[in-house]
N, C-alpha and C positions, 0 to 999 in steps of 0.2 A: 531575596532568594539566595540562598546557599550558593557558593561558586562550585562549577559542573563544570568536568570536562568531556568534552564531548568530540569525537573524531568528524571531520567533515570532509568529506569526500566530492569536491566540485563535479567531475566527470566528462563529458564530451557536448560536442556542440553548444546548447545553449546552458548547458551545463555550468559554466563559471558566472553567465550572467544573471538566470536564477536565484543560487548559495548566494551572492554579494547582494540581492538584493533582499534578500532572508535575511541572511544576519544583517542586514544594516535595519528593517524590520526591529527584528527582537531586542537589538541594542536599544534602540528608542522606548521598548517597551520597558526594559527593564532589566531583560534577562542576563543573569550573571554567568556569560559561558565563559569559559577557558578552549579557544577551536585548538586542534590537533591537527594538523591538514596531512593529508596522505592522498595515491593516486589510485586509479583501476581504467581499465579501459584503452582507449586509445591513448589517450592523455598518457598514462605511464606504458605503454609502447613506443612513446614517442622519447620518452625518456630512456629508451634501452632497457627497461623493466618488465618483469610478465606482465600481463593482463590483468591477471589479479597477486598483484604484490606480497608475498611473503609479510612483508611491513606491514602492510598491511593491516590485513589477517591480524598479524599482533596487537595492535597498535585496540582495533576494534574488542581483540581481547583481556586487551589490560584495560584499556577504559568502558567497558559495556556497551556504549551507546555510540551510535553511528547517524550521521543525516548523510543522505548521500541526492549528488543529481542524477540525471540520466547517463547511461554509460549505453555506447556504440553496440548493437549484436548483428553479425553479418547476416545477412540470410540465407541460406540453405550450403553454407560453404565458410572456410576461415577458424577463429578461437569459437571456444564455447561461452555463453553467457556469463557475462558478471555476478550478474545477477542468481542465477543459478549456482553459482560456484560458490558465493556467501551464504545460500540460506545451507546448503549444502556442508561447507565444511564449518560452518557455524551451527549448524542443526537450529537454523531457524524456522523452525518446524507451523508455526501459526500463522500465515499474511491475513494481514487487516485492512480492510475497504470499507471507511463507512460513505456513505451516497445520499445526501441530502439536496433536497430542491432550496437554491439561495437566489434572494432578493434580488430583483433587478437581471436578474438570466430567466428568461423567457423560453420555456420548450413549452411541449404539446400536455406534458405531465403535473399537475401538483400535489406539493405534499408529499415527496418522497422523502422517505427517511431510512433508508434501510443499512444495513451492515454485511459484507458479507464474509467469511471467514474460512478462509481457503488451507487446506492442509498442503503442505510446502516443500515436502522431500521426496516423497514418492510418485506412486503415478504413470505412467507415460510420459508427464513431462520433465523427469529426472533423466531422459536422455541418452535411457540405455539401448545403443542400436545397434547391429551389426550387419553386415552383409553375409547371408547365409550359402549363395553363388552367386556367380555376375550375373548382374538383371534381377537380383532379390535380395531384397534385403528388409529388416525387423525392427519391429520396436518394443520392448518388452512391458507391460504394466506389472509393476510392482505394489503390491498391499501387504502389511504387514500389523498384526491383531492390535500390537503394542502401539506403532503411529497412529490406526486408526481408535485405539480407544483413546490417546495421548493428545488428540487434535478434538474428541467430539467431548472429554472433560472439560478444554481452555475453552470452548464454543459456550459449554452450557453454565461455566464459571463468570466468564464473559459475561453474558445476558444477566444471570444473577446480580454481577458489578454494577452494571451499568443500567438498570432495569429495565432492560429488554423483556416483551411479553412472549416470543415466540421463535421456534426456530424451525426452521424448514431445509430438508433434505434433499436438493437435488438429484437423480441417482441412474445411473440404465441399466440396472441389474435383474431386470428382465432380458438382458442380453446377457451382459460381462455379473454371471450369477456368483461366481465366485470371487472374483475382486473386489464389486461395487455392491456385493450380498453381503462378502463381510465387515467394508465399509457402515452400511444401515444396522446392520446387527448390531457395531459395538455402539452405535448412538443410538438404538432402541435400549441396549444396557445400562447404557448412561443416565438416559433418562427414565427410565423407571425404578432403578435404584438409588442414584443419588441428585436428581435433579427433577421429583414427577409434578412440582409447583410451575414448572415452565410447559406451556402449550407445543408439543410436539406434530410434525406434520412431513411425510414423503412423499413426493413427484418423482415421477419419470424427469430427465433432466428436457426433453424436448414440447413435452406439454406446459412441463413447470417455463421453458422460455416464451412459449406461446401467451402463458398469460402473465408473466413478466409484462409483457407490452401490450397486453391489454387492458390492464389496470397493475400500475404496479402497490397499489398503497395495502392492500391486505397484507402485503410480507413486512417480517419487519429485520430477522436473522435470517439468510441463506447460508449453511455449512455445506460445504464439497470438496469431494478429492481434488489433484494438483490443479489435470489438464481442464476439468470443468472448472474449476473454480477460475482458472484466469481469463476462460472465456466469457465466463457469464457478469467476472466484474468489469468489464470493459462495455458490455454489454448495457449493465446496470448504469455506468458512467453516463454513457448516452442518454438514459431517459432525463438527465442536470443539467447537460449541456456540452459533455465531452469528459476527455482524461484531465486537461487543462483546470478544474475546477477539482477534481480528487485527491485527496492525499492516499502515502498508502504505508503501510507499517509491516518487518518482517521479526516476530518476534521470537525468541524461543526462551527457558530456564534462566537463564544467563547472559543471555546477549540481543540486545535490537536495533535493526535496522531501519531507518525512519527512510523513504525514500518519494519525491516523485515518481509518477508510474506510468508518464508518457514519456515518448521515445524523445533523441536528442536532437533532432529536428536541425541538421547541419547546414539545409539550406538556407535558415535564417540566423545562424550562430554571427555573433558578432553588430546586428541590425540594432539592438536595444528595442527589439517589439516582443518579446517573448514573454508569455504570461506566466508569473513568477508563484501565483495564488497556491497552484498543488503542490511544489514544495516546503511553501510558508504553511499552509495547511497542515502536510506530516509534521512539520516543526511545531505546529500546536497539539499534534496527538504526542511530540517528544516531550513537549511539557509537562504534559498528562500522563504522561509515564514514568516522569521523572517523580513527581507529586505522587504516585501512587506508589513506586517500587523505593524509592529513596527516601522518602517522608520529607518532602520540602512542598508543602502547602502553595508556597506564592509561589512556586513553580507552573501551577494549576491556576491562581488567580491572574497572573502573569497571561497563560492561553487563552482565558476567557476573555481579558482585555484587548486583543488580537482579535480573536475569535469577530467580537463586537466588531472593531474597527474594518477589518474587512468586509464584513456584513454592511454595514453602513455606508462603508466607498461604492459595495455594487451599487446600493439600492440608492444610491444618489447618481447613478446611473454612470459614474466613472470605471471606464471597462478599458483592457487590451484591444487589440482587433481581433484577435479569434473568439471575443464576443462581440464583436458590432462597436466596439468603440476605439478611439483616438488613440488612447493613454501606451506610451512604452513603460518597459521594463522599467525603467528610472524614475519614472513617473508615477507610475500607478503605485509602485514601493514610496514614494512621498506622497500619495494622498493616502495612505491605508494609514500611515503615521500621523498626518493632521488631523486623523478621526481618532486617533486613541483615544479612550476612556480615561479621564482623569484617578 
């Protein structure tokens, strides 16, 4: 593998114990990174920094690629999202959730396999509020023709890439006619002009959840604007087994964020029980990104060896406790290693 440099962003809570046992992961595997370390979140407020660091920012913009762990969001009061502030001023326009059913986690579901591909700047969940008099206040949903043709192109490129048979449209534009109308409109364009080999399909977004959990194995792409789409992948997560088991990717043109996508969980920070899997996970879609946009192949051969190896520690039944098993943090990152694929 070509040497990569790659910005790593520990984050909050169990933040630093996840990254450390990812990279000690990839090391073993193979992978030839160069880390960049930078801060965001609490972690660099604590250091007297913003929340999200000018450094930052740079830092992800001269070297392209980002892994980052979970970062602190207060709730309904305090900074705004880290998280939001990089797909944002990074115009990380694309997040990525694939959701597969893995070996040895036990739900009520099999067989899942699904992806689901959330457009990332706009929406309602870009955050635009204001208070219009006291005791009211707004939220604005924002759509725009360019994002949504520019998110249901990467969707149905996407699927192309990866051979995906189908993509399904979450939607309530039977209400919100002009927002989530022109959302469906520019992915009916999409697909009947340059993409009509791929199976197309619209839901209302509340029937389409309903039979999410009634069987979820007929979908295989769900595309949705901001706010649906982060509900319905947390959603999806559940039918695997949780956030714990997801990776999650924030991609756009030029720049990707590879991130876990559960929260930082501070009451267990410091414990060595935290399950490291969903950020070792996006570090294998980093792989995969790296093989695909930078042409280094054993980039790719490298994920698949991981890929394997974690597969094989579930299913020899070696688990954290937030699936039923023993293994810490330190641990379960040395038996994912003793399973590497030669």
């Amino acid at each position: 593998m070509k040497k990569q440099e790659i910005v790593m962003i520990p984050g909050d809570g169990i933040g630093p114990e996840v990254t450390a046992a990812t990279q000690r992961v990839l090391e073993a595997a193979g992978a030839n990174i160069d880390w960049i370390p930078q801060q965001a979140g609490l972690a660099a407020l604590a250091d007297g920094n913003d929340v999200m660091p000018a450094a930052t920012l740079d830092a992800i913009t001269q070297y392209g690629v980002a892994l980052k762990g979970p970062c602190t969001t207060p709730v309904g009061k305090g900074f705004s999202s880290v998280n939001v502030q990089l797909r944002k001023k990074l115009n990380l326009y694309a997040a990525v959730r694939p959701v597969r059913s893995l070996p040895g986690v036990k739900t009520r579901y099999e067989n899942v396999d699904l992806v689901i591909i959330r457009e990332n700047t706009e929406g309602l969940y870009s955050g635009v509020e204001n208070e219009v008099t006291p005791g009211v206040v707004m939220s604005m949903k924002v759509a725009s023709e360019s994002s949504c043709t520019r998110i249901s192109r990467w969707a149905f490129r996407y699927a192309t890439h990866r051979q995906r048979r189908k993509i399904t449209v979450l939607h309530k534009a039977n209400i919100m006619k002009l927002t989530d109308g022109l959302f469906i409109r520019c992915a009916q364009d999409i697909h009947k002009k340059e993409y009509p080999n791929i199976d197309y399909q619209e839901l209302i977004i509340d029937a389409g959840c309903m039979r999410l959990v009634q069987d979820p194995t007929p979908f295989d792409m769900l595309l949705l604007e901001n706010l649906y789409g982060d509900v319905v992948s947390d959603l999806c997560a559940g039918l695997i087994g949780g956030l714990g088991v997801v990776p999650g990717a924030n991609i756009g043109d030029e720049h990707a964020v590879f991130e876990a996508v559960h929260g930082s969980a501070p009451d267990i920070a410091g414990k060595n029980v935290a399950n490291p899997l969903a950020l070792l996970m996006s570090a294998v879609m980093m792989l995969n990104y790296l093989a695909d946009q930078r042409g280094d192949p054993a980039a790719g051969t490298i994920a698949g060896r991981i890929r394997a190896a974690y597969d094989q520690t579930l299913a020899d039944e070696c688990k954290t406790r937030d699936l039923g098993g023993t293994l810490g943090t330190d641990t379960f990152a040395d038996a994912i290693i003793e399973r590497l694929p030669a």
